[in-house]
N, C-alpha and C positions, 0 to 999 in steps of 0.2 A: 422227281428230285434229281436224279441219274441225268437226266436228258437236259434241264436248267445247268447242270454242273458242266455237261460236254457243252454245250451251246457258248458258255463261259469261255472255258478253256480255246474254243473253235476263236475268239475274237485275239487272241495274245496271236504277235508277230511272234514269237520265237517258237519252235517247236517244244512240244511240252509230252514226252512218253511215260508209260506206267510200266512198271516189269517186277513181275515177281518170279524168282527162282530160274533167273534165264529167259523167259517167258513174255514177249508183248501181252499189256493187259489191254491197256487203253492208248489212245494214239491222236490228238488233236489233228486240225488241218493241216497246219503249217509244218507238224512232223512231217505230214505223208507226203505233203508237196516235196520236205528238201528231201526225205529218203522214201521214195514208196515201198521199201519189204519191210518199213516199218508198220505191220497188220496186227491187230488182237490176234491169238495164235499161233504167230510167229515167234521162232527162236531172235532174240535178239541180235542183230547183225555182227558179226567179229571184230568189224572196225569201231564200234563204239566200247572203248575202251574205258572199263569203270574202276572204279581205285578201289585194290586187293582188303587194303590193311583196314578198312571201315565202310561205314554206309552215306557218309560224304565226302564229295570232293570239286574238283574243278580241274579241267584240262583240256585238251582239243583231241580232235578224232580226226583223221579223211576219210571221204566215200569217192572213188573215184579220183578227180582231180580237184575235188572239191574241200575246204577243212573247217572244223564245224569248232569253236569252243562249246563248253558245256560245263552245268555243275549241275548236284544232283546229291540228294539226300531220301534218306531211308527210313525204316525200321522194322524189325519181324520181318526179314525177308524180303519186304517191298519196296523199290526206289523209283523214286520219280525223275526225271530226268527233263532237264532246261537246256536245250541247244539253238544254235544260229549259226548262222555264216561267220565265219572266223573273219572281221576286216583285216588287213595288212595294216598294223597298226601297234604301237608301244604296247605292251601287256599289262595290265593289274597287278601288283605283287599276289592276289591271289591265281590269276591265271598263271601266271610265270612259275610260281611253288609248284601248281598241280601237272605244268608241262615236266617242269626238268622231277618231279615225283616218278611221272610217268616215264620218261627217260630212264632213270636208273631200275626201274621194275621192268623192263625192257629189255638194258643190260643184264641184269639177273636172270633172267627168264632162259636168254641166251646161252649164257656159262653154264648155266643147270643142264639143258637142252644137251651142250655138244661141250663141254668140259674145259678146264686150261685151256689156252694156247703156250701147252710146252714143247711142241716142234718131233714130240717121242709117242704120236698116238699110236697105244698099241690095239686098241678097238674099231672097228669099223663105227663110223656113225651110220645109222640109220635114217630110210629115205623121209620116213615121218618126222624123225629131230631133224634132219636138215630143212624139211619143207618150213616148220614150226618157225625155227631161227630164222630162216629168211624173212619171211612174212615181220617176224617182227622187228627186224632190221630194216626194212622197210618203212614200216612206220616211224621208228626211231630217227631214221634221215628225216622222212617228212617233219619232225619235231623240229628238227637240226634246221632245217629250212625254213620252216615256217619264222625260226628265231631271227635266223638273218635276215630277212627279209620285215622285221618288225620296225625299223628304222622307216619302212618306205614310206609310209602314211596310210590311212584310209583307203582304201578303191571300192565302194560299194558296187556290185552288179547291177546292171540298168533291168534287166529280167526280173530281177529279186525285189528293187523296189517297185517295180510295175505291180506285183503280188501283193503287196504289202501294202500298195495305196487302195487295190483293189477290197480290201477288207474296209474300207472306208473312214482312212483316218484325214487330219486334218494336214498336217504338216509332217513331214517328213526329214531325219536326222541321219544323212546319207554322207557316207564320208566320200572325199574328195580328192582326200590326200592329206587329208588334217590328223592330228596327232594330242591327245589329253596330255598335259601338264607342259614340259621343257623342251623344245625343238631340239632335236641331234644338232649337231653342227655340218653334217650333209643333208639335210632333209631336200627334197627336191623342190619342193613348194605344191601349192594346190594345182591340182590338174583340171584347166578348165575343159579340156574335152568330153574328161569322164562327166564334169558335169551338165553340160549339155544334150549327152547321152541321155541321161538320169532325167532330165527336163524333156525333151521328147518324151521317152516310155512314160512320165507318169503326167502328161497334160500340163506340166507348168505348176505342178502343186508348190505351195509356199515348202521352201527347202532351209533345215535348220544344220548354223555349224557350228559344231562340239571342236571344242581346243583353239577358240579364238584368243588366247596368248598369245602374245610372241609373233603373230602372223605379219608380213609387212606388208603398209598401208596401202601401198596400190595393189598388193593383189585381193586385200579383204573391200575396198572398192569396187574392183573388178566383178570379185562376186557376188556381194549385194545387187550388182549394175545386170546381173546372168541369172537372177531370182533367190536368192539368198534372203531370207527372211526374216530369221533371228541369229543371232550369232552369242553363245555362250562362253564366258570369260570369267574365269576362276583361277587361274595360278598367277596372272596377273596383281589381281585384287590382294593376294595372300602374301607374295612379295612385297608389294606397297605396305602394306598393312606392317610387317617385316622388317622393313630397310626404314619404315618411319620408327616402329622402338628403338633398334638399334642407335637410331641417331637420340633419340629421345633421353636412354642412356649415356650415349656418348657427349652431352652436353648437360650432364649432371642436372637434367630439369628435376630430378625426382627430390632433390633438394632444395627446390623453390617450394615460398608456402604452398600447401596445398599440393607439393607434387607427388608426393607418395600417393595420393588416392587414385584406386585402381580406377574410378568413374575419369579422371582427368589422364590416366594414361592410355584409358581403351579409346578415349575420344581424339588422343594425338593420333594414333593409327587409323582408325575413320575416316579424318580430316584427309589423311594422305589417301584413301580407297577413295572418298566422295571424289578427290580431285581427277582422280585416275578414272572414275566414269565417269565425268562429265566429258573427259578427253575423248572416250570412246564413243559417248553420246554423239557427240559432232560430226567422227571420225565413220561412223555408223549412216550417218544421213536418220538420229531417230530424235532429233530436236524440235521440241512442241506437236508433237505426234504421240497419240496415244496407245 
């Protein structure tokens, strides 16, 4: 049964850890590939940073130069732990809560560590609380950074996807530079070098893009035209859907016979999504194709 449950676990792209009391228990593939001292055995590494005040949570870690989100849930002592490659990419309200959570447990950690800064230390700090604060001042930047840096888009590793196709999947959700929900207003646009990167290292596999919103049309052409396969569009849809009650309201229909029913107001915003994929139908090159 043990052996069916790892074999499981060995097929998920994201690194999947077991740890009780400190302690690696269990370690899927994809852990060991992103951190190999992740071993059964092993103390759990220092840069994997788990949230103090419970036995779930969500935040990022670096190893190196490398920065990992993760979330990860518990109980009796044992927590399981979900990580990947951090993309440079807009954050989840819950990624973003369990970053700046981590931030201020950071801060804290600090003050405790080496006290005030009221300019009148009459104590010597020690070499251990200075080492401690540092390290974690450290990672605190890293947070700092990673944040500014969430504007830039997507940049998936072309090494990392190479990995990841290698486990034998069918299509691939490799960012590019693309961004879930609202484009900043500097975003740079998709980077097609990365992605023809990513298209060498994994053989041309059909390549899917997350936050086709908002993108403009020649460069979601472009990339269709560079092996772009499927392209996913949802804040699109949810705007239209949106901007069609708004108007719906704003022209007193719900005052025509029949307009109060919810069945005749849900289908005014419909009408306005149907129209808005068919746009994209087109715009996609995916018209009479199944």
């Amino acid at each position: 049964m043990q052996e069916s449950i790892q074999a499981l676990l060995d097929t998920f792209p994201e690194g999947i850890v077991q740890v009780q009391d400190g302690m690696v228990t269990a370690a899927n593939t994809m852990a060991a590939h992103y951190l190999s001292q992740l071993e059964p055995g092993r103390p759990l590494p220092e840069e994997v940073v788990l949230p103090r005040g419970g036995t779930m949570g969500a935040g990022i870690f670096m190893s190196g130069a490398s920065r990992y989100t993760y979330s990860c849930a518990g109980k009796d002592g044992k927590q399981t732990i979900l990580f990947r490659p951090a993309p440079q990419t807009a954050l989840t309200g819950r990624q973003l809560g369990g970053t700046l959570r981590q931030m201020r447990t950071f801060l804290g950690e600090i003050l405790a560590e080496v006290g005030p800064a009221t300019g009148d230390a009459k104590e010597e700090l020690s070499a251990d609380a200075f080492g401690k604060s540092f390290h974690r001042l450290l990672r605190l930047m890293d947070n700092l950074d990673y944040l500014y840096r969430s504007s830039a888009g997507e940049l998936a590793d072309p090494k990392e996807c190479a990995a990841i196709v290698a486990l034998g999947v069918d299509a691939l959700a490799a960012g590019i530079g693309n961004i879930h929900g609202k484009y900043p207003a500097d975003w740079k646009g998709l980077n097609f070098e990365r992605l023809a990167e990513i298209q060498s290292s994994t053989n041309a596999i059909p390549l899917v893009l997350h936050g086709g919103s908002g993108i403009p049309e020649d460069q979601i052409k472009k990339a269709v035209s560079l092996g772009v396969s499927k392209i996913n569009v949802n804040t699109e849809c949810g705007i239209a859907f949106s901007d069609a009650l708004k108007e719906y309201y704003a022209q007193r229909k719900e005052e025509e016979p029949k307009g109060y029913d919810p069945r005749v107001i849900m289908n005014y915003g419909m009408d306005a999504v149907y129209r808005m994929v068919c746009g994209k139908i087109q715009l996609f090159g995916s018209q009479n194709k199944a």
